[in-house]
C-alpha positions in Angstrom: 189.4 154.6 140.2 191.9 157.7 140.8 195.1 155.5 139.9 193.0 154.5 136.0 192.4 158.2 135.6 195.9 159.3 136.2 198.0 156.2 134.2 195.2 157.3 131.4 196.3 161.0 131.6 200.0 160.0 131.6 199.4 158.3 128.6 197.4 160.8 126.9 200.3 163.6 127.2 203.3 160.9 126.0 200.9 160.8 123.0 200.4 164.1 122.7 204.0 165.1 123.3 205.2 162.5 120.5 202.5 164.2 118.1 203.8 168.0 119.5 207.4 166.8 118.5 206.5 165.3 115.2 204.3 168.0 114.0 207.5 170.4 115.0 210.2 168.3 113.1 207.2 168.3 109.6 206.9 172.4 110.4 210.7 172.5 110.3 211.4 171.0 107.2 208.6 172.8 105.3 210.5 175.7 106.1 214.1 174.8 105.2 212.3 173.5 101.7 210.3 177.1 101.1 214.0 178.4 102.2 215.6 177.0 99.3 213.2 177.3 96.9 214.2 180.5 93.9 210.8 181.3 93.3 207.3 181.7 94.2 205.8 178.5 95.4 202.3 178.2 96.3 201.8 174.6 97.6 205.1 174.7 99.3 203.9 177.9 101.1 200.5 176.3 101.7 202.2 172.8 103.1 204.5 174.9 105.3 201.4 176.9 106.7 199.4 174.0 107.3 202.3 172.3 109.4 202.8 175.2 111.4 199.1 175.8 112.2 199.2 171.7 113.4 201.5 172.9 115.8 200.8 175.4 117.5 197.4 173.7 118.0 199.3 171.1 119.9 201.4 173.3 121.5 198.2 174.9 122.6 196.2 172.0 123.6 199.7 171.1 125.6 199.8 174.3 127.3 196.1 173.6 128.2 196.3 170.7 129.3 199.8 171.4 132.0 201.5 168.6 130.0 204.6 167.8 131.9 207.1 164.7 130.3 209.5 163.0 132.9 212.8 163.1 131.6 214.3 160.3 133.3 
């Protein structure tokens, strides 16, 4: 029963840790594009805003949940 719970959790925070580092690489390029934009922009501002908030609600849920990734 323990074992299920466990291989259910590590797969859980590989998802979530794929998500956290997608939603990153989307916030990051919805700032270099509203960096080289000349003018005013609203949707551009408004896509970069809504990518950033996606993050940091992973990164949040992350943080709550201890997520820890083996690197090896």
């Amino acid at each position: 029963m323990f074992g299920r719970k466990r291989k259910l959790k590590r797969e859980f925070d590989a998802q979530l840790y794929n998500l956290l580092l997608e939603a990153k690489e989307e916030w990051e390029r919805a700032r270099e594009i509203e960096k080289y934009l000349n003018d005013y922009d609203q949707e551009v501002m408004v896509r970069r805003k809504i990518a950033e908030s996606k993050y940091f609600h992973l990164f949040k849920e992350a943080k709550e949940r201890q997520l820890r990734i083996d690197r090896g």
